[in-house]
C-alpha positions in Angstrom: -80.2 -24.1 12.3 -80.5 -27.7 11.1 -82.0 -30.4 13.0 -80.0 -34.4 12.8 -81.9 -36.6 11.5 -82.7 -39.4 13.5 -81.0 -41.6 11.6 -77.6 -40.6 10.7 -77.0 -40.3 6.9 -76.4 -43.2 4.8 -76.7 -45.7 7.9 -80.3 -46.9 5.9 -78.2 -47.2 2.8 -75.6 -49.2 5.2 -78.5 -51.2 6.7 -79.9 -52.1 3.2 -76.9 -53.1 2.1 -76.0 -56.1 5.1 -80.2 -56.9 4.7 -79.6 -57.7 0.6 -76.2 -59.6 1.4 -78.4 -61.9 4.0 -80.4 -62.5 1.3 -78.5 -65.0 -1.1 -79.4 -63.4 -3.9 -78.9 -59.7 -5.5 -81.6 -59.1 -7.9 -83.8 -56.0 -8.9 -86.1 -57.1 -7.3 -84.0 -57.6 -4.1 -82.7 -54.3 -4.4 -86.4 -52.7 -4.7 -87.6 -55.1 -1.7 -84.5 -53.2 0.6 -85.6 -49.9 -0.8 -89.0 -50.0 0.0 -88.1 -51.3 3.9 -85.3 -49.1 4.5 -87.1 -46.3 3.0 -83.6 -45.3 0.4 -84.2 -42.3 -1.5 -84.4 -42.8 -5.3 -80.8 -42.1 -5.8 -79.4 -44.8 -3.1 -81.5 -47.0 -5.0 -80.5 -46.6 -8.3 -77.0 -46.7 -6.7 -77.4 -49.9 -5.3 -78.9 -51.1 -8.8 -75.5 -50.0 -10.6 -73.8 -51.9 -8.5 -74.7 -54.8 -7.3 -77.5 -55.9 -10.1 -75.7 -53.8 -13.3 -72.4 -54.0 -12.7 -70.2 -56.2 -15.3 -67.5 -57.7 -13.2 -64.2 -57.5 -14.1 -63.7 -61.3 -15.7 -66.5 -60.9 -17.8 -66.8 -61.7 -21.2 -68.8 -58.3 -22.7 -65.6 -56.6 -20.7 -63.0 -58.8 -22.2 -64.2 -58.2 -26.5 
């Protein structure tokens, strides 16, 4: 029998996510700062690191050579 956690899964992810975009700024340090508070396993964090801090967007210029 499993037991629901009492938060459903990935609404912390979800919750970190609005509390970094309030923030003006997506950093490592941001990202780490929403980890710690929303308590995000190691692998929500490192996602949030590929994509928000890591990612290259598409018009940039180590995409475009």
């Amino acid at each position: 029998m499993s037991i629901d956690p009492v938060v459903p899964r990935g609404e912390s992810l979800r919750r970190a996510l609005a509390w970094i975009a309030e923030q003006g700024r997506c950093d490592a340090a941001v990202v780490e700062a929403a980890a710690l508070r929303f308590d995000l396993a190691p692998r929500d964090e490192e996602f949030l690191l590929r994509q928000l801090v890591h990612h290259e967007g598409v018009g940039s210029p180590e995409r475009d050579a």
